[in-house]
C-alpha positions in Angstrom: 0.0 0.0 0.0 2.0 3.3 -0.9 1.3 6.9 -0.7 -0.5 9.2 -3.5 -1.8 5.6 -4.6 -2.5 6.2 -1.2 -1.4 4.4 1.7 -3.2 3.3 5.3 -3.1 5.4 8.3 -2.0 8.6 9.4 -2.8 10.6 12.8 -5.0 13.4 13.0 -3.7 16.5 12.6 -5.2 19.8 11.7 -2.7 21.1 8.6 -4.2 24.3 7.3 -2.2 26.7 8.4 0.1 29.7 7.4 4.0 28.5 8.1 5.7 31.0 10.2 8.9 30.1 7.4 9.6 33.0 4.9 8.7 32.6 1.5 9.9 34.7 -1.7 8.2 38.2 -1.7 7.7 38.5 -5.6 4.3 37.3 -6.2 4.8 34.5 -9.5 2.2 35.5 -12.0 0.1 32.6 -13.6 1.5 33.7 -16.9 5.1 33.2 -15.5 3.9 29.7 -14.2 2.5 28.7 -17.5 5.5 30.2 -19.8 8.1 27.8 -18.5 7.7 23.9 -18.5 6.5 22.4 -15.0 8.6 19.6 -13.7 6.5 17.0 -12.4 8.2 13.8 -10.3 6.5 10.7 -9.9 5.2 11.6 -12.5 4.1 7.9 -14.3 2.5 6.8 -10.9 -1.4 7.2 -10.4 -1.7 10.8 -9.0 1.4 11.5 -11.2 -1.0 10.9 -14.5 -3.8 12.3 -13.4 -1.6 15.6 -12.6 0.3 15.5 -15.8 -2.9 15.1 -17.7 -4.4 17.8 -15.8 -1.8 20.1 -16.0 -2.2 19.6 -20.0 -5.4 20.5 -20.1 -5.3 23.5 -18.7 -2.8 25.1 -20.6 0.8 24.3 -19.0 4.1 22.7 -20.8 4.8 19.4 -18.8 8.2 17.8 -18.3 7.4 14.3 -16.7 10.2 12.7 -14.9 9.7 9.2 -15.0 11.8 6.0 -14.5 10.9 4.1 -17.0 10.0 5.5 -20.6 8.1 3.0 -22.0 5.9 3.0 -18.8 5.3 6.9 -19.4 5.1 6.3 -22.9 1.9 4.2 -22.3 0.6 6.7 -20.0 0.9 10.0 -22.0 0.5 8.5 -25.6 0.2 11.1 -28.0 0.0 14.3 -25.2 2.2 17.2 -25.6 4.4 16.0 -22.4 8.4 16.1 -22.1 9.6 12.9 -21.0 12.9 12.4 -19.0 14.4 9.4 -17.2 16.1 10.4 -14.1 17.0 9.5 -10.7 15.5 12.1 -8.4 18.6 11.0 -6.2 20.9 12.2 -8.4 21.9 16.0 -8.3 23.5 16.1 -11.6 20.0 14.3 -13.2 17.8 16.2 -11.3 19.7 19.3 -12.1 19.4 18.8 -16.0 16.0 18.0 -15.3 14.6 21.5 -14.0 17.0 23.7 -15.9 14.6 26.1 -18.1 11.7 25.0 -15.5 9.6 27.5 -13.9 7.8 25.4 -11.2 8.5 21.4 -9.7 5.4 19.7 -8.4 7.4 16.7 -6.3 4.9 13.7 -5.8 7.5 10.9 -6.1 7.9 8.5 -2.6 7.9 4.9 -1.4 5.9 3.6 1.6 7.2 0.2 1.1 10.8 0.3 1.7 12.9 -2.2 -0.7 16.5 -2.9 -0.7 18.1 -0.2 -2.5 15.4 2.0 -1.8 15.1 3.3 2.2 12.5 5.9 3.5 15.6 8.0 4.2 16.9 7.6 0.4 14.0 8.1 -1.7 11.4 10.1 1.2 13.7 12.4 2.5 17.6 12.6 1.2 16.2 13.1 -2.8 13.5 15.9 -1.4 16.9 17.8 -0.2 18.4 17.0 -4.0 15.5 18.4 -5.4 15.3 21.7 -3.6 18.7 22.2 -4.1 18.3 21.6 -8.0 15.3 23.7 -8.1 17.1 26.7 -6.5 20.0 25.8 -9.0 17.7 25.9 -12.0 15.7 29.2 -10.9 12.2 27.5 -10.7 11.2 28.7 -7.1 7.6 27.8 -7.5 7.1 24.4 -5.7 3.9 22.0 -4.7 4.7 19.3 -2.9 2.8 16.7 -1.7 3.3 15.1 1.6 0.4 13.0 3.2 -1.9 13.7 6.1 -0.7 13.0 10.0 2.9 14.0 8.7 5.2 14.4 11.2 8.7 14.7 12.0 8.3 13.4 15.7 6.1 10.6 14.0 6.6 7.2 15.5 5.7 5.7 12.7 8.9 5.8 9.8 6.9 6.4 6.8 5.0 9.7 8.2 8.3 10.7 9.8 10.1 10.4 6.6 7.6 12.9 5.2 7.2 15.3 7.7 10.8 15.8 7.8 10.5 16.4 4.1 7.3 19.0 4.1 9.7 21.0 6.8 12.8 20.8 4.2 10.2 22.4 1.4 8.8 25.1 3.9 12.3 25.9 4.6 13.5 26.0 1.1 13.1 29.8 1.2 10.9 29.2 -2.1 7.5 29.9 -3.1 6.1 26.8 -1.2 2.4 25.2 -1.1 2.3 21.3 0.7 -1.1 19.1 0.4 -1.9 16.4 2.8 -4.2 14.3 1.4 -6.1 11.2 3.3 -6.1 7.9 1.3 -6.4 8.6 -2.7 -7.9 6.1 -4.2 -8.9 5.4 -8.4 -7.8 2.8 -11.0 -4.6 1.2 -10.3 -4.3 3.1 -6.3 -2.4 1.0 -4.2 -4.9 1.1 -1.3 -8.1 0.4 -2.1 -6.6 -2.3 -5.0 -4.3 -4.1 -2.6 -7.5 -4.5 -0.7 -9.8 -5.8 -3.5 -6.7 -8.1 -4.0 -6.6 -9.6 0.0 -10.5 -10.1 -0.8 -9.9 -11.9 -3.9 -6.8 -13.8 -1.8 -9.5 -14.6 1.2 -12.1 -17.4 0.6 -15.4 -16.6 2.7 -13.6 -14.6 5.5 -12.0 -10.7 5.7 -9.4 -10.2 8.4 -10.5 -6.9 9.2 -7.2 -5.5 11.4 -8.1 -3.5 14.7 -11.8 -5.2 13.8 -11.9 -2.1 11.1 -12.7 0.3 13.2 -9.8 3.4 12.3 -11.5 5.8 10.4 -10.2 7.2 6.8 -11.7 10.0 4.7 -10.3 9.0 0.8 -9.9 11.2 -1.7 -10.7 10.5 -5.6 -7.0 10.7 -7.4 -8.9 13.2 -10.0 -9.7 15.7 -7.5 -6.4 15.7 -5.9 -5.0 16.1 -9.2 -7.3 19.3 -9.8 -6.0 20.4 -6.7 -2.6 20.2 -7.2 -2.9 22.0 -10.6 -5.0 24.8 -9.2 -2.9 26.2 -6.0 0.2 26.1 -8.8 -0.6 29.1 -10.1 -2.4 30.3 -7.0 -0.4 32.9 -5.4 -3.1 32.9 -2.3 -1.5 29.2 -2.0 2.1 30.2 -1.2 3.6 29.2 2.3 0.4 27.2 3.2 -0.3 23.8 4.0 -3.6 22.4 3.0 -5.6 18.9 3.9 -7.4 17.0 1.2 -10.2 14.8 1.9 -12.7 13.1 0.2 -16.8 13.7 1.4 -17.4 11.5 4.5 -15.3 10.2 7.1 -15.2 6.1 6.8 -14.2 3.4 8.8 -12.0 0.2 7.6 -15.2 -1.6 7.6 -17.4 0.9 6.1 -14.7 1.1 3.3 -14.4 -2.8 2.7 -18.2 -3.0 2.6 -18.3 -0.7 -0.5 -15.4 -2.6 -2.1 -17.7 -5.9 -1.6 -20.2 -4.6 -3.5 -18.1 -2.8 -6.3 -16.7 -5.9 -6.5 -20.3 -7.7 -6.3 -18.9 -10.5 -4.2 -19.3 -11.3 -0.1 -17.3 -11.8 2.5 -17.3 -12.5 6.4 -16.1 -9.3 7.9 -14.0 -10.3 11.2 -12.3 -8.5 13.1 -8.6 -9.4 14.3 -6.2 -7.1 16.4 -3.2 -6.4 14.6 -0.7 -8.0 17.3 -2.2 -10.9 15.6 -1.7 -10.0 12.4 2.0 -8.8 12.4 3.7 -12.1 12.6 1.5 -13.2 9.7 2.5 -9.3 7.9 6.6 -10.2 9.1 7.0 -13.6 7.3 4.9 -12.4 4.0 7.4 -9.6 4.1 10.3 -11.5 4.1 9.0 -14.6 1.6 7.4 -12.2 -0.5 9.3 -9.7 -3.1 6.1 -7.3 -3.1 4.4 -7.8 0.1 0.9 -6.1 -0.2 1.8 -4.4 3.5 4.6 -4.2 6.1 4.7 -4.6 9.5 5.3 -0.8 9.8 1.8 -0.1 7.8 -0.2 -2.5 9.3 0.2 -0.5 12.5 -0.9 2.4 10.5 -4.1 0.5 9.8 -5.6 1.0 13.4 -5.2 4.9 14.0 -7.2 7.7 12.4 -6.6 9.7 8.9 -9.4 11.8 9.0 -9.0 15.7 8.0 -9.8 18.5 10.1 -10.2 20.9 7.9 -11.1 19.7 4.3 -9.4 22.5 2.1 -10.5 20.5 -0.8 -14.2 21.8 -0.4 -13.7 25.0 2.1 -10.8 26.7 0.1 -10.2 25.2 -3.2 -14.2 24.8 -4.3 -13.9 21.4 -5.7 -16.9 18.7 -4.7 -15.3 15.4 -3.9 -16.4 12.2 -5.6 -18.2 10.0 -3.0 -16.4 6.6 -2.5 -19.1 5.0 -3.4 -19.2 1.3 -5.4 -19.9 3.0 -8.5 -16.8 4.7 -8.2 -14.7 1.7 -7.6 -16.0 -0.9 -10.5 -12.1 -0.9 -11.6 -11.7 -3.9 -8.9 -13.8 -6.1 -10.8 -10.9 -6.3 -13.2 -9.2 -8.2 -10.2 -9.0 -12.0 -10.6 -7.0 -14.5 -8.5 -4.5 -14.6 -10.8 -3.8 -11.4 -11.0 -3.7 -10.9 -6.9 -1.1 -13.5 -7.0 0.8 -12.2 -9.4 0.7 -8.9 -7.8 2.8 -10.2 -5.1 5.7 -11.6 -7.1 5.8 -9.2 -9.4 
């Protein structure tokens, strides 16, 4: 389950706030914005797309960096987007990347961690690159998402990794926005899919961990994306932090109960405390090359990610899509082959 595809758990935190960090004085103008090509990282993941796509549509030169180019290639097709393969943990890449850019939108991150690829590496350490390359390359215009609950005092490595990262951006000394978004969810999310997956892995019966009772307020990947393309050129969005939610506040069960019927299948809903779970979570992680979760998320499975504030609807004006089984018919594409495969990759 990863981030922006968009991963379990986070605390509650109220995130809509002016930083007490100084940003650039020179208000950008939306022509400036739209002049100069806008660097977007991650950008062949879900929300990466979406943004890309979005950002297309309304007017912008895109420069996608991407890992793999025949991945992107099948995303964007025939679109007017820039393509360029590079490691956003290499300066020199990363440097050649945003030369001539105006504005980065940074959405790239790992919740799992993988050898060769650590929360402190990829979370954290390539944020720094980034900002450093941006500053380099004169694009001082920045949106970057972290993920609700955030923290850099966060017990929990994956929130810690990007809190310390949201306080590297609002310390850049650039003109900064940051969105905190609850669970995203839409075709090929790595949230509400892995869970359509487990269902299609889990004959009669639904381990439901901490009996499903954490609450969760997703987010459809579309609005997010129209978010993220309007506070770009939104000079009322500098040096703030805003929360993304979707409509209604959900619990675990709640949530798998509309998957059920997207899926138009039944299961047993039982609960089991995660203590129970881990040891089962620990050995698929280590037999496993793509473990659906980790120890580390699982825990995040049993505490809140609600939003205080939603600045999706209060201050940005867009209506969230309900997550409603209509919404999530994409899972019926799931088949027991394809969960297994999904784990070996």
């Amino acid at each position: 389950m990863t981030p922006h595809g968009g991963y379990p758990g986070a605390e509650m935190e109220a995130a809509s706030e002016m930083s007490s960090v100084a940003v650039a004085e020179q208000p950008q103008s939306m022509g400036t914005v739209r002049d100069q090509p806008v660097v977007v990282t991650g950008a062949a993941g879900l929300v990466g797309t979406h943004v890309c796509r979005t950002l297309v549509n309304s007017g912008f030169k895109v420069r996608a960096v991407v890992r793999d180019m025949a991945k992107a290639a099948s995303r964007f097709g025939h679109l007017p987007i820039e393509i360029r393969v590079s490691d956003i943990r290499n300066a020199d890449s990363m440097r050649a990347a945003l030369t001539g850019a105006g504005s980065l939108i940074h959405l790239a991150a790992i919740a799992i961690e993988k050898p060769g690829q650590s929360y402190a590496d990829v979370n954290t350490d390539a944020t720094r690159i980034l900002l450093d390359a941006a500053k380099s390359a004169g694009a001082n215009r920045i949106v970057y998402m972290s993920q609700n609950g955030a923290d850099a005092g966060s017990r929990y490595a994956f929130l810690r990794s990007k809190g310390i990262a949201q306080e590297m951006v609002a310390g850049s000394g650039s003109r900064w926005t940051v969105l905190r978004p609850s669970v995203i969810f839409g075709p090929e999310d790595e949230f509400v899919n892995v869970l359509g997956r487990m269902v299609k892995l889990s004959p009669l019966v639904f381990p439901l961990p901490g009996g499903g009772t954490a609450k969760f307020q997703p987010v459809a990947v579309g609005d997010v994306a129209r978010a993220v393309v309007k506070v770009l050129a939104d000079p009322e969005s500098v040096g703030r932090t805003w929360s993304l939610g979707g409509s209604t506040p959900l619990t675990l069960r709640q949530m798998t109960e509309r998957i059920l019927i997207a899926m138009n299948t039944s299961r047993v809903l039982v609960g089991v405390p995660v203590t129970a779970l881990r040891p089962v979570v620990a050995l698929a992680q280590k037999v496993l090359p793509h473990p659906p979760v980790t120890t580390g998320l699982l825990d995040l499975l049993e505490i809140d990610n609600v939003i205080d504030k939603n600045d999706l609807t209060e201050t940005l004006g867009i209506t969230p899509t309900p997550f409603a089984p209509e919404e999530l018919l994409y899972l019926r594409k799931i088949t027991v082959s394809s969960a297994i495969k999904s784990l070996f990759g």
